[in-house]
N, C-alpha and C positions, 0 to 999 in steps of 0.2 A: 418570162415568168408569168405564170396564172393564178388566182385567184380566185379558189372555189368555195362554195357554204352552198349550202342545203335547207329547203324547208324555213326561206328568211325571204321578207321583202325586199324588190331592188335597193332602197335606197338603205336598209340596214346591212346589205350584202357589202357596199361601199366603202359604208364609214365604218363595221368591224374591222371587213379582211386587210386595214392597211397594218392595224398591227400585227397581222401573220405576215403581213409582207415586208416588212419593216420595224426597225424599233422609231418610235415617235421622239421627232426633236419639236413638238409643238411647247411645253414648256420652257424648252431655252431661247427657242424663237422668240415668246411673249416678253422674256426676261427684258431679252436684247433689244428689242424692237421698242420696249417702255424706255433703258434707258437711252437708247437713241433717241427721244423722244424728247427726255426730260431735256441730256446736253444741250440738242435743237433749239428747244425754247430759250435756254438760256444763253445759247450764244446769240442768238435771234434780239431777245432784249437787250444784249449790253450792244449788238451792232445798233438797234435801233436807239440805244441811249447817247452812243456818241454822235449819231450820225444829228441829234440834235431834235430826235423827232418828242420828246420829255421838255423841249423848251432849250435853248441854246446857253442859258446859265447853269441850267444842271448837267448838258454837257461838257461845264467846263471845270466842272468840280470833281472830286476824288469819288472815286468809287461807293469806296465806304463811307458812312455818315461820318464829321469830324466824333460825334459822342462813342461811336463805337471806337473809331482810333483811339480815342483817350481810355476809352475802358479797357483795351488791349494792352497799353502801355503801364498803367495803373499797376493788373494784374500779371506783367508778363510771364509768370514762372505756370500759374494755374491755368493762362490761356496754351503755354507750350504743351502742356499734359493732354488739355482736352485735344489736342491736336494730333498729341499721340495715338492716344485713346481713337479717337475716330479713325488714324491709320490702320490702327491694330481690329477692329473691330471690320474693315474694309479688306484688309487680308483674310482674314480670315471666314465673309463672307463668299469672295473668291475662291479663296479652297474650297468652300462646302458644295459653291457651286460647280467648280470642278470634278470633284469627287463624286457630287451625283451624275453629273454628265459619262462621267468614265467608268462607273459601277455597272458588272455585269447585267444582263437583265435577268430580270427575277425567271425562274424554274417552278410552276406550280403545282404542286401535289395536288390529286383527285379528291373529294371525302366523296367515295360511293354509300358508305353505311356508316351510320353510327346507334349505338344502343347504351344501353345502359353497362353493359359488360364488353363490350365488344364495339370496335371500330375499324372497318375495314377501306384502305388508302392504299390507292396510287402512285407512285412515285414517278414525276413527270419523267426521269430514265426511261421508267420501264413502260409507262405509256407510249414515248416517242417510241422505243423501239420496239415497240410490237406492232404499229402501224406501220413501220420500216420493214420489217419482216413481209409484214405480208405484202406490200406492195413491191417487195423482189421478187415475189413468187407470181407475178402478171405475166403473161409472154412477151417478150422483146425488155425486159427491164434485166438490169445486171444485178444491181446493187441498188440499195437504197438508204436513208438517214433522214432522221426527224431528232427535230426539238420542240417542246413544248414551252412557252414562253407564253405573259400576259398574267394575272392575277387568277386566283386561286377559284374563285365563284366566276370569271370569262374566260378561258384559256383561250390560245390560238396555239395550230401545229404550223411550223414550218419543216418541209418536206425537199427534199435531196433527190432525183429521181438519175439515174445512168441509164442510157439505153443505149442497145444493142444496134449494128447495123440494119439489121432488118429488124430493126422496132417499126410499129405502125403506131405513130405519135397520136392520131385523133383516137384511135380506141385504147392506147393508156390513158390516154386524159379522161375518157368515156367511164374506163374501169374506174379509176380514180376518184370520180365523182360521182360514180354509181353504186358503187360496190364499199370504196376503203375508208372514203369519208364518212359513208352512212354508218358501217360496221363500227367506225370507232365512235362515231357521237350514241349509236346504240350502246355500246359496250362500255362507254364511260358513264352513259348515264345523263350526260349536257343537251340541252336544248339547238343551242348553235356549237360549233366549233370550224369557225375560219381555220382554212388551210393555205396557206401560198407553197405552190409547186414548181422548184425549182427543173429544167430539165434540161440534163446534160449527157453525150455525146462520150462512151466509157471509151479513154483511151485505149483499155488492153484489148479492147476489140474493135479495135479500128486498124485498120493494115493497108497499106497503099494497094491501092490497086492498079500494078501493074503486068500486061503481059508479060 
C-alpha cells in the first residue's frame, strides 16, 4: 500500500496520509492505555499496602477506614443505590464507547461554493467516484474504487487500484501521483488531500500460464 499527497512538507505528508490509510484508533488507545494506568496504580498500592511498606499496623487493618464501614452499614439501602447507579452509569459508558469505536467513519461532502443564493457541494460518492473513474482509464488499470473518508474541511481518499497483467506498476503509481491526485485536489478545490493506494492483482485477468 502507498501513500501519496502533493505539494506538503515531509513530515505533514506522515502525520496526514495515516488517515487515508487507516481509520485512527489513537483515541481508544489513550482511553485504554489511561485506564490501564489508573488499575496499575491501584493495584500497585494495595500490593504495596499489604506488603507493609504504609507501616505494618496498617497492614494489618481492613482496608476501609472502620468510619467509613460504619457509614456503610448506617446507610445500607442509599449506599446499595449509589452502587447501582455507578454500575449503571459504567455500562453505559461502555456502550458509548463501544458504539463509537464501531460507527462507520464519517463520509465527507465538499463545500466548493457557497453564496447567498446558491451552494454548490460535493458528495463524498460522487467525488470518490470520479477519481475511480478516471484512474481506470490509465493503461494497465482494470477497475478502480475510492472512498472519501476524514472530516469535512481535511478529507483523505482511499483508493482501490486492480491491474492488468501487463500493468507497469512504477508508472501507475507515477500517473497516480502525477496526474489523479493533482486533478482531483484541483478540481475539489483542497489544499492537501492524502491518498492511500491500495494495489491489487484483477483476478479476471490473471490466467495461468500454462503451455
Amino acid at each position: 500500500m502507498t501513500a501519496l499527497e502533493t505539494a506538503a512538507p515531509p513530515k505533514r505528508v506522515v502525520r496526514r496520509s495515516r488517515k487515508a490509510v487507516a481509520r485512527s484508533a489513537f483515541g481508544d488507545r489513550s482511553r485504554l492505555a489511561l485506564l490501564g494506568l489508573v488499575l496499575l496504580a491501584a493495584g500497585t498500592l494495595a500490593a504495596l499496602l499489604g506488603a507493609g511498606v504504609f507501616g505494618s499496623g496498617r497492614a494489618d487493618r481492613p482496608l476501609l477506614d472502620p468510619m467509613i464501614v460504619e457509614a456503610l452499614r448506617a446507610q445500607p439501602l442509599l449506599w446499595r443505590w449509589v452502587a447501582i447507579g455507578v454500575g449503571v452509569v459504567l455500562v453505559v459508558v461502555g456502550l458509548v464507547w463501544a458504539a463509537r469505536s464501531l460507527r462507520p467513519e464519517r463520509r465527507p461532502d465538499l463545500l466548493l461554493e457557497t453564496a447567498q443564493d446558491t451552494t454548490l457541494l460535493v458528495t463524498a460518492t460522487a467525488a470518490a467516484e470520479a477519481v475511480a473513474d478516471r484512474a481506470a482509464e490509465l493503461p494497465g488499470v482494470s477497475r478502480a474504487r475510492g472512498r472519501m473518508v476524514g472530516r469535512d474541511d481535511d478529507p483523505a481518499l482511499r483508493l482501490t487500484v486492480w491491474l492488468t497483467d501487463e500493468a507497469d506498476v512504477v508508472a501507475v503509481c507515477r500517473a497516480l501521483d502525477e496526474e489523479i491526485v493533482t486533478e482531483a485536489r484541483e478540481a475539489l478545490g483542497v489544499a492537501h488531500l492524502p491518498v492511500a493506494v491500495r494495489l491489487e492483482l484483477d483476478s479476471a485477468t490473471h490466467r495461468p500460464r500454462v503451455a
